[in-house]
C-alpha beads as a LAMMPS data file, in Angstrom:
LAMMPS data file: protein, C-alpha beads

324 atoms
323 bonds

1 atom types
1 bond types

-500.0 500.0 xlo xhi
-500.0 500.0 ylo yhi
-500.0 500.0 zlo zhi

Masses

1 110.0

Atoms # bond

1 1 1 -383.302 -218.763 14.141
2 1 1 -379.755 -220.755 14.217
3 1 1 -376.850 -217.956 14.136
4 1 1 -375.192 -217.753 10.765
5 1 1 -371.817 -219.513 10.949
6 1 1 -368.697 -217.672 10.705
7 1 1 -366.687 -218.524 8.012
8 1 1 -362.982 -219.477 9.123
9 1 1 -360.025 -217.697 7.282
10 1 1 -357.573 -219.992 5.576
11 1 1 -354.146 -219.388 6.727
12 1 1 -352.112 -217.926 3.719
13 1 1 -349.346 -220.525 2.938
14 1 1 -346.147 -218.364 2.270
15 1 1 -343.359 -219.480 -0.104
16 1 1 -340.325 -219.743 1.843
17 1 1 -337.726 -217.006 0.785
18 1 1 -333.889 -217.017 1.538
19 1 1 -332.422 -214.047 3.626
20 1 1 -331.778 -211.017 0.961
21 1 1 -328.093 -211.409 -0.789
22 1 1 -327.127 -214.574 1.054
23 1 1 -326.806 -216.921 -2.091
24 1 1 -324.663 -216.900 -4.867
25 1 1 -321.931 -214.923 -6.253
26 1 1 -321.368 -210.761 -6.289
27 1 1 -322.201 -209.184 -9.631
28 1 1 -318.499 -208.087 -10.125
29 1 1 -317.287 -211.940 -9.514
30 1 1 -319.838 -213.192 -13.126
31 1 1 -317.350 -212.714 -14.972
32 1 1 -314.045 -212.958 -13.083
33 1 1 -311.245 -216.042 -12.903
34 1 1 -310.402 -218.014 -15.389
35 1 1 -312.911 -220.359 -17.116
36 1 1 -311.800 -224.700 -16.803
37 1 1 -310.122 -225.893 -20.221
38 1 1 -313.404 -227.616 -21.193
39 1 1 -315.465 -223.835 -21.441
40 1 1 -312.754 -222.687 -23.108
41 1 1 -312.437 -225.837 -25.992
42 1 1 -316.444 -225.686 -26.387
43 1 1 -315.436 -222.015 -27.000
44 1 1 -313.210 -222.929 -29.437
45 1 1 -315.819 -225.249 -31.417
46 1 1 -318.548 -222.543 -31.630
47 1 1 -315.913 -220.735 -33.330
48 1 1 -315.233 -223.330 -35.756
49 1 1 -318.798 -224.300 -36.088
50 1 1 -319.483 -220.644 -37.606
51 1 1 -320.518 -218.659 -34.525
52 1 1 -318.606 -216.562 -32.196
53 1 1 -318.313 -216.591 -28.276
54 1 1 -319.947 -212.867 -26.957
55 1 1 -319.125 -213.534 -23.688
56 1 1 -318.282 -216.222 -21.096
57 1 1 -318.981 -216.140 -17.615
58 1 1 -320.643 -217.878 -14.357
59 1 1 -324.225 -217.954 -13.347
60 1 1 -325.080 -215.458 -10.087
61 1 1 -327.056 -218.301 -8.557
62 1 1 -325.265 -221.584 -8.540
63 1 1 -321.767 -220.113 -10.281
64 1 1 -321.875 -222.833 -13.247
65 1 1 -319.899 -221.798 -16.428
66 1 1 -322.169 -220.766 -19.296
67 1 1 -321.644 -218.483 -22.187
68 1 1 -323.561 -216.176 -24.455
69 1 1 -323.196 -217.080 -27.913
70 1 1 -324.200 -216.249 -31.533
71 1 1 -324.718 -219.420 -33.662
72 1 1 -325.690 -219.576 -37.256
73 1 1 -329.404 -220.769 -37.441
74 1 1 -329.401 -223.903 -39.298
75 1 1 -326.978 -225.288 -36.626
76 1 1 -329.788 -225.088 -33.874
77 1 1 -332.008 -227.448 -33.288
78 1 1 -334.895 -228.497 -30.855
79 1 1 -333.980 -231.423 -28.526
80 1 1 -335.719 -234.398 -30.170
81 1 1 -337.722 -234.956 -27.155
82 1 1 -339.898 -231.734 -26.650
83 1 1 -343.467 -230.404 -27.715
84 1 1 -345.194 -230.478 -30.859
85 1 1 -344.142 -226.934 -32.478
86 1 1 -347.756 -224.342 -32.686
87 1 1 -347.335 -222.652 -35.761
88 1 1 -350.315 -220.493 -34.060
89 1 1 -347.674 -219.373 -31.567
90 1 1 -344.631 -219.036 -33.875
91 1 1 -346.372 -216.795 -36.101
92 1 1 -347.608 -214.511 -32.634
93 1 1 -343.622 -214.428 -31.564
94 1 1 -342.228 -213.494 -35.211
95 1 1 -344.388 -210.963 -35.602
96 1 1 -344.053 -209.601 -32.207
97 1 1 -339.938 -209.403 -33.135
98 1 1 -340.891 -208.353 -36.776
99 1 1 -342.608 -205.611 -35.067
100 1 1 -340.025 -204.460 -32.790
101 1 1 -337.462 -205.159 -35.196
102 1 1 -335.186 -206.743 -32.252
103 1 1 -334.159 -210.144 -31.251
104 1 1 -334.025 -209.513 -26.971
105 1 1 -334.933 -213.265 -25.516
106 1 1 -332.243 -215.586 -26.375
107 1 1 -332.847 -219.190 -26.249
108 1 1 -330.597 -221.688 -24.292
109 1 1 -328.486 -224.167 -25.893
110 1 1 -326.291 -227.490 -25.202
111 1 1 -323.976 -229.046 -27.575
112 1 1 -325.392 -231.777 -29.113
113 1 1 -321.707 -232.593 -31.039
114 1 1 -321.056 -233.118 -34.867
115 1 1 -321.358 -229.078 -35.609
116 1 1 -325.229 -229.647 -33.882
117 1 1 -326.890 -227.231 -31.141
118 1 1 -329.983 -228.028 -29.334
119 1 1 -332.558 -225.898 -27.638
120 1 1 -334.778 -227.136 -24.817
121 1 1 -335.745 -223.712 -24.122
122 1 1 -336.191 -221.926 -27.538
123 1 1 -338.769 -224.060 -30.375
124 1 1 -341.072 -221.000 -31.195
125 1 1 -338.188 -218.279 -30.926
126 1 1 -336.295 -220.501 -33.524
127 1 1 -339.062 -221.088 -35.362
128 1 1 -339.908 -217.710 -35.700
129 1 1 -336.694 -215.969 -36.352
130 1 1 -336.700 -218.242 -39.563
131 1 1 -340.166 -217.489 -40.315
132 1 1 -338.193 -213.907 -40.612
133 1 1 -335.203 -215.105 -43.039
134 1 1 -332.327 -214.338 -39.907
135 1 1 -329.052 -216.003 -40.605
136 1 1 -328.207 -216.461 -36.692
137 1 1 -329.522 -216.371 -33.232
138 1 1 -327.967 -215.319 -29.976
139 1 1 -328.069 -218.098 -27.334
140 1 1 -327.139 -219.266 -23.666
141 1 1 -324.725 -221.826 -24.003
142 1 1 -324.654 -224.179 -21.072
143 1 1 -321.632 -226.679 -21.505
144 1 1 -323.163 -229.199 -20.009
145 1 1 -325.358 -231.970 -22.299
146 1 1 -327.279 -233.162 -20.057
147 1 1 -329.169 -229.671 -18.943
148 1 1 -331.077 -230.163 -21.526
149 1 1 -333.306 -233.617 -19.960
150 1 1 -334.428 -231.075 -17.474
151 1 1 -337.049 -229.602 -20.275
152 1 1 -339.805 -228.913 -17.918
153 1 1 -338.019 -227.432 -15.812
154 1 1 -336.332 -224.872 -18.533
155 1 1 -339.077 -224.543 -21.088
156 1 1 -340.971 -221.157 -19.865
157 1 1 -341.653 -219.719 -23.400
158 1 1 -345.445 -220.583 -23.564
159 1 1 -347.345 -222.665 -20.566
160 1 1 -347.474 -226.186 -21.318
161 1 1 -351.137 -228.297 -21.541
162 1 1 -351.021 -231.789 -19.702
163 1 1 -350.338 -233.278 -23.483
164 1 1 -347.313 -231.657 -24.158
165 1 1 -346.094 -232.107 -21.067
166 1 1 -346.573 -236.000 -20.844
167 1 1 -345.909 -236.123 -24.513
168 1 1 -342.103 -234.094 -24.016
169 1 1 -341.548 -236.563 -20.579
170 1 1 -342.722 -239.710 -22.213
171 1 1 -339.954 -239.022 -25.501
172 1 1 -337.472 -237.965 -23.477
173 1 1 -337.652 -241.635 -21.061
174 1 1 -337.276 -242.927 -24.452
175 1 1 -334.436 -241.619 -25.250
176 1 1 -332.746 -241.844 -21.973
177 1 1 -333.466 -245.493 -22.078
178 1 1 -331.074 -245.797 -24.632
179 1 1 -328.425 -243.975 -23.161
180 1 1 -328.982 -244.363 -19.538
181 1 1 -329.655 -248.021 -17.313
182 1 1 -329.771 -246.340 -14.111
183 1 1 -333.299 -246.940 -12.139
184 1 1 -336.127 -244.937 -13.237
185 1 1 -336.970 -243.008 -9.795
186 1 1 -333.460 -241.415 -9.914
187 1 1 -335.205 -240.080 -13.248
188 1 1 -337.406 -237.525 -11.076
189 1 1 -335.842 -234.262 -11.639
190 1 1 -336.308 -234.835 -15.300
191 1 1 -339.650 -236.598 -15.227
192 1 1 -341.420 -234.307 -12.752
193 1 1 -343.734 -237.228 -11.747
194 1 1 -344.390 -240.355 -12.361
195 1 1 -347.702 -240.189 -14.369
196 1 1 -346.716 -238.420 -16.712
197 1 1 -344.179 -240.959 -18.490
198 1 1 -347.285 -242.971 -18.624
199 1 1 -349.936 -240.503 -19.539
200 1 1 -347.550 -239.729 -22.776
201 1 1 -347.416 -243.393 -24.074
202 1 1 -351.097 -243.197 -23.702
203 1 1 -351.113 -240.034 -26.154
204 1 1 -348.362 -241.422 -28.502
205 1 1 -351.072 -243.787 -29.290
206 1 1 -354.172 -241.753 -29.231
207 1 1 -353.534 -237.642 -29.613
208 1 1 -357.325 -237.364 -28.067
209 1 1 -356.775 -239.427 -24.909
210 1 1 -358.556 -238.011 -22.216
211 1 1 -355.222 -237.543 -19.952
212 1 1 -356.946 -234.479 -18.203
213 1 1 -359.579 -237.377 -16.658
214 1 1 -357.132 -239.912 -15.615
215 1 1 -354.450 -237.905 -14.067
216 1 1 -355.962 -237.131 -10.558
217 1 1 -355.855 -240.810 -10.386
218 1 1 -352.736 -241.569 -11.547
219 1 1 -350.954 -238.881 -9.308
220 1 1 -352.607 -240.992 -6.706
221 1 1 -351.532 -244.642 -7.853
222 1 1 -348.872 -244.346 -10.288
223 1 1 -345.218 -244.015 -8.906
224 1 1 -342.079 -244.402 -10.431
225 1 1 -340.061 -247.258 -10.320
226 1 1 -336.849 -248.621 -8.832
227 1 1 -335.984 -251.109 -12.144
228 1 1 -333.981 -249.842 -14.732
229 1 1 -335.181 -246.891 -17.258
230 1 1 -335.293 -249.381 -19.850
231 1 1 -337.218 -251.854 -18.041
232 1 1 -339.314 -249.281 -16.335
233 1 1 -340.163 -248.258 -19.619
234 1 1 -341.238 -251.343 -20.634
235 1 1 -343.515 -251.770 -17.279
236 1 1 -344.994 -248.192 -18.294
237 1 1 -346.065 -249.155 -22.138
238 1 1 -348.059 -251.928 -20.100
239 1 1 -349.682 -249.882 -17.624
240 1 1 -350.649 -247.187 -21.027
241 1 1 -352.618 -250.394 -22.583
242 1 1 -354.371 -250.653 -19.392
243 1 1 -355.208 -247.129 -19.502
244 1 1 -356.367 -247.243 -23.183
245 1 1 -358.471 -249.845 -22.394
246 1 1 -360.401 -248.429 -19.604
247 1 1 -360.689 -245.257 -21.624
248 1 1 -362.622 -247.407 -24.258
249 1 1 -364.896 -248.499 -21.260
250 1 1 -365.863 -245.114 -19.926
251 1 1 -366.262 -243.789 -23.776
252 1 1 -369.067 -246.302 -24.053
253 1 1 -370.763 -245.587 -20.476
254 1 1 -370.184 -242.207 -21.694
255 1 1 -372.284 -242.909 -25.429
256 1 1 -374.891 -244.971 -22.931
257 1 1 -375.677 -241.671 -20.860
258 1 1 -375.971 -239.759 -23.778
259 1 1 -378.557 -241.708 -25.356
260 1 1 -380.524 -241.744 -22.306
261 1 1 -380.773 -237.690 -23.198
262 1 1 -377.588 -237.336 -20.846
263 1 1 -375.977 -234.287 -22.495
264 1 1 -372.908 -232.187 -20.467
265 1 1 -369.103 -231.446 -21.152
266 1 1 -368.932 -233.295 -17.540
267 1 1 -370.037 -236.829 -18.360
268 1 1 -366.782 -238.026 -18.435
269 1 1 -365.714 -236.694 -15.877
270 1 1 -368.593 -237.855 -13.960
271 1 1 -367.731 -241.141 -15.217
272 1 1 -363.932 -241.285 -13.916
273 1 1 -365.529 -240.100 -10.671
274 1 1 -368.175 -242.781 -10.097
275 1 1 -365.157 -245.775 -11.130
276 1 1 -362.841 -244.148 -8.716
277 1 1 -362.016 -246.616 -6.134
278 1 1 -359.749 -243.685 -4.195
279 1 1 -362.168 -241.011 -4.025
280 1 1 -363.114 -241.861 -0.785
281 1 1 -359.915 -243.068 0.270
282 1 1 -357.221 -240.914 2.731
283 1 1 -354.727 -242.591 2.212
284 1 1 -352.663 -240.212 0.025
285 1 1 -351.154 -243.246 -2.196
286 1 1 -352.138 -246.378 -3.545
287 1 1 -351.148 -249.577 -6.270
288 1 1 -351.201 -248.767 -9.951
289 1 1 -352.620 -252.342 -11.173
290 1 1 -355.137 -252.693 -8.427
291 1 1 -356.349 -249.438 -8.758
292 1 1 -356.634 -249.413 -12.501
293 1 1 -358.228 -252.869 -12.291
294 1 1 -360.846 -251.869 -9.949
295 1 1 -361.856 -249.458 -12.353
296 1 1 -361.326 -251.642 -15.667
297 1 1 -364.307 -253.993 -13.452
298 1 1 -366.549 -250.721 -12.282
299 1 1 -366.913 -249.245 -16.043
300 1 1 -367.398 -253.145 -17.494
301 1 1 -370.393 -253.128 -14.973
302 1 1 -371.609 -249.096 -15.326
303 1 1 -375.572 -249.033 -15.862
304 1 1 -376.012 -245.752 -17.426
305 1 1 -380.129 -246.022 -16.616
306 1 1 -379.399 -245.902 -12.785
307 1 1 -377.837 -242.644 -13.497
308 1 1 -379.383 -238.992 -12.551
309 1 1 -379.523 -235.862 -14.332
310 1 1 -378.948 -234.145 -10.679
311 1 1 -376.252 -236.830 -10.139
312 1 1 -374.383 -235.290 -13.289
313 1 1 -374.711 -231.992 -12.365
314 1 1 -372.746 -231.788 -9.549
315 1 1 -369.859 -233.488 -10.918
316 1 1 -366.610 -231.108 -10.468
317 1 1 -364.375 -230.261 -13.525
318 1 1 -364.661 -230.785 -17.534
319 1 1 -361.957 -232.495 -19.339
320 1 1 -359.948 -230.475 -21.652
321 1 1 -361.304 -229.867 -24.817
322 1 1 -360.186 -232.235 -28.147
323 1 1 -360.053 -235.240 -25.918
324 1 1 -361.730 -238.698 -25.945

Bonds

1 1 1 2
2 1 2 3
3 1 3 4
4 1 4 5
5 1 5 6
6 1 6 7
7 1 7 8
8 1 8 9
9 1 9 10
10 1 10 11
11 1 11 12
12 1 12 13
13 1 13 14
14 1 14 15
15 1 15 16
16 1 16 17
17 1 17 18
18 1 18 19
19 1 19 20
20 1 20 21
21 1 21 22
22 1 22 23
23 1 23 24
24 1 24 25
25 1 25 26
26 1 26 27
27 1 27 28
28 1 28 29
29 1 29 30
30 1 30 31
31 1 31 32
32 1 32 33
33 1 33 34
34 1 34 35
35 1 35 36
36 1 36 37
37 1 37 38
38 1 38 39
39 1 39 40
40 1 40 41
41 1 41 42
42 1 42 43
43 1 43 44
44 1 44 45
45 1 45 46
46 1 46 47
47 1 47 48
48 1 48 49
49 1 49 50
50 1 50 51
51 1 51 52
52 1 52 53
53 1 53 54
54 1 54 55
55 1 55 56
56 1 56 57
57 1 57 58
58 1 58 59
59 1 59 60
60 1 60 61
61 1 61 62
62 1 62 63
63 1 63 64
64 1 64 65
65 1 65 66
66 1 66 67
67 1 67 68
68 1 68 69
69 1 69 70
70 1 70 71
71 1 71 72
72 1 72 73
73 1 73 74
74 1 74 75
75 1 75 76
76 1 76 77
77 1 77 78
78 1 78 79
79 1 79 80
80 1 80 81
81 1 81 82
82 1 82 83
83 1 83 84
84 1 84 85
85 1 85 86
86 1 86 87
87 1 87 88
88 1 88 89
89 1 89 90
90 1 90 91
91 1 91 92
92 1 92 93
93 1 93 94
94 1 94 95
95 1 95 96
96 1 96 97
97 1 97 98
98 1 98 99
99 1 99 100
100 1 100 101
101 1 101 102
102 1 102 103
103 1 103 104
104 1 104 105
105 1 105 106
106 1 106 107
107 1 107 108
108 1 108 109
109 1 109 110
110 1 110 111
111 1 111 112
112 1 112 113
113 1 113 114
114 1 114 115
115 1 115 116
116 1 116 117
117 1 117 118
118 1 118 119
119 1 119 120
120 1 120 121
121 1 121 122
122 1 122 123
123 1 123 124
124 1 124 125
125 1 125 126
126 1 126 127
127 1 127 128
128 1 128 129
129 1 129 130
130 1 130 131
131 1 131 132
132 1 132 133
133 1 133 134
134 1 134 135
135 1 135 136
136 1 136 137
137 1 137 138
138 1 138 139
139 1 139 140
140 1 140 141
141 1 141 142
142 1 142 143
143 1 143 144
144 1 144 145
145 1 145 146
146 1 146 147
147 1 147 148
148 1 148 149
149 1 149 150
150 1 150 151
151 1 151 152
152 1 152 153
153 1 153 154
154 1 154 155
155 1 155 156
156 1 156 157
157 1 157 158
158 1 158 159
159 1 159 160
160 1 160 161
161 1 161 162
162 1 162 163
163 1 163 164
164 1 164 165
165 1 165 166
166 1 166 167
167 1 167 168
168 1 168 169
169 1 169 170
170 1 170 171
171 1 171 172
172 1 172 173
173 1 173 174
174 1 174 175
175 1 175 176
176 1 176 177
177 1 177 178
178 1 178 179
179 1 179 180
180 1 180 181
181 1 181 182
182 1 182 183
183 1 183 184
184 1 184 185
185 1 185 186
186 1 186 187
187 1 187 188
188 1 188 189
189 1 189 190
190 1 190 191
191 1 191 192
192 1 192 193
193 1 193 194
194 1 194 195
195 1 195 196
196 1 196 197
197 1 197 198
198 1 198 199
199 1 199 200
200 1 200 201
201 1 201 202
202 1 202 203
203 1 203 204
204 1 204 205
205 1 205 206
206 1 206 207
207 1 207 208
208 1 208 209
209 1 209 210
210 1 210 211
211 1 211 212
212 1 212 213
213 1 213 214
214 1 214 215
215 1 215 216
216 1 216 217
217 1 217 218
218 1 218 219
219 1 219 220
220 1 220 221
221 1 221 222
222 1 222 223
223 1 223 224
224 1 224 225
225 1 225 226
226 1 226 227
227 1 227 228
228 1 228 229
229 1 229 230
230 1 230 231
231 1 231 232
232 1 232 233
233 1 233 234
234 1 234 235
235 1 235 236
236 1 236 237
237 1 237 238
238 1 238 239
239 1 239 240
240 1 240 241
241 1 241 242
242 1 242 243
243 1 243 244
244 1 244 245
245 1 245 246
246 1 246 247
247 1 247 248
248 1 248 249
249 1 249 250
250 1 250 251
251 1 251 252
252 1 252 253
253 1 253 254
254 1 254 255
255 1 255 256
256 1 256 257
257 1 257 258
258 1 258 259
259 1 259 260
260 1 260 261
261 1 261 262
262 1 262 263
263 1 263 264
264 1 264 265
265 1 265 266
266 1 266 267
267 1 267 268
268 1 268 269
269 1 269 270
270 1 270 271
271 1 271 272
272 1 272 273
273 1 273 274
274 1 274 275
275 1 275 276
276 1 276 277
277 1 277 278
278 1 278 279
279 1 279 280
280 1 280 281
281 1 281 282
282 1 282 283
283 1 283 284
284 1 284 285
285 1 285 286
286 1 286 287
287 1 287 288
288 1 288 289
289 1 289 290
290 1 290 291
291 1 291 292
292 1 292 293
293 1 293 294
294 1 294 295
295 1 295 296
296 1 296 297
297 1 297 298
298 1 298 299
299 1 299 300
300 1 300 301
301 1 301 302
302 1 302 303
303 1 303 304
304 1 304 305
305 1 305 306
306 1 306 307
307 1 307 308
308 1 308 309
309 1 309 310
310 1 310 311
311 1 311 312
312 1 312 313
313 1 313 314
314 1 314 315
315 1 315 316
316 1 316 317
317 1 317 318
318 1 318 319
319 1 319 320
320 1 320 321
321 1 321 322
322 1 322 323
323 1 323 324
């Protein structure tokens, strides 16, 4: 009888930590020296926008200016860009502050000029403090506009799904686009990857795309670009019609296994996986347009009646539910 093999233990991957109280500034310094003349004029515009300035003071971290405001509600507004609003959710957070009958989680704000405030970190705290009738809301005020294209990176209120999160990156390109010709790769901060500028044009067309299928791939294949935002853009809507198309191809090899008797929340998945040219590929990156046309010519030529129940079984992950 062969000895049973001993498993080996994965080395735990620690997160790098800095040195305890080397970064960033004393508590006692927050709120010391004077702040530059523009903190002080945005100061002066909350003011005659209706709100008042509580306090104004630097960040511990980095030591950026930023103040803590009160602003009459109607005044703030959600960046344009950002995630469908879940009434589900709103209606959880006002009654959780109905409850406790405090307001304790201020949202962040930027100026957004002509008496306007928006909040990339706030939807479903605004929404529900007027689900509750309040006439104001306390907020971080960060002078700076342009914090607010970093929206994954500040929206922590409620976990984003792969769909809001391409959907917010994919309106927020457009916008920059209009405002912003620099090359789209010096867009990553903002973007978080590439994909996802692409997987959101796919959803603008079709809520139900199957994003959740396509995105191992795409992290694989799909990298952004060095042309312009605008023209990037442009490149992306292309690479999205590709996309929609090959989702039309696996949604019929998908209809052909089921009417063989085929029936599992994995078939298309299993589908994705048996069109994937870079499955059994190392190398960690490859070309968007031969890639995607590879499998655009593997799901034109799928047989479903060569396919396995056993074969469907061991495929890996579901997509996420309401897609297509």
């Amino acid at each position: 009888m062969a000895p049973a093999k001993t498993a080996k233990k994965r080395a735990k991957t620690k997160r790098a930590t800095a040195p305890a109280g080397s970064r960033g500034l004393d508590a006692r310094r927050l709120a010391t020296a004077s702040p530059p003349t523009a903190v002080e004029t945005l100061g002066r515009t909350v003011e005659d926008d209706g709100g008042v300035v509580l306090a104004t003071y630097r960040d511990p971290l980095g030591g950026h200016w930023q103040m803590l405001v009160a602003l009459p509600l109607d005044i703030v507004e959600p960046t344009p860009f950002q995630r469908d609003l879940s009434e589900a959710h709103v209606g959880r957070v006002a009654k959780a502050i109905d409850t406790l009958d405090r307001y304790l989680d201020p949202v962040i704000a930027v100026p957004a000029g002509g008496g306007k405030y928006w909040s990339p970190n706030g939807y479903h705290r605004l929404g529900a403090m007027k689900e509750l009738g309040a006439k104001s809301i306390v907020a971080l005020l960060v002078p700076e506009p342009e914090v607010a294209h970093r929206i994954l990176l500040l929206n922590t209120e409620k976990a984003h799904n792969l769909r809001e999160r391409a959907l917010e990156v994919a309106r927020l390109a457009e916008a920059l686009s209009a405002l912003d010709e620099r090359p789209e790769r010096e867009f990553a901060t903002e973007f978080e990857e590439a994909a996802l500028v692409t997987l959101g044009l796919c959803y603008q067309q079709n809520g139900r795309f199957s994003g959740g299928a396509y995105h191992p791939v795409l992290k694989r294949c799909d990298k952004f670009l060095g042309s312009k935002l605008p023209t990037a853009l442009a490149a992306r809507r292309e690479r999205a019609e590709k996309l929609l198309e090959l989702n039309e191809l696996v949604n019929e090899a998908v209809k052909g296994l089921k009417a063989r008797g085929l029936e599992s929340p994995y078939l298309k998945a299993f589908v994705v996986a048996r069109i994937n040219p870079l499955r059994f590929q190392r190398k960690p990156t490859a070309d968007f347009d031969e890639t995607i046309d590879k499998m655009l010519g593997s799901a034109t030529r799928f047989d479903a009646a060569r396919i396995k129940a056993d074969q469907v079984a061991r495929t890996g992950v579901a997509p996420s539910s309401g897609e297509e």
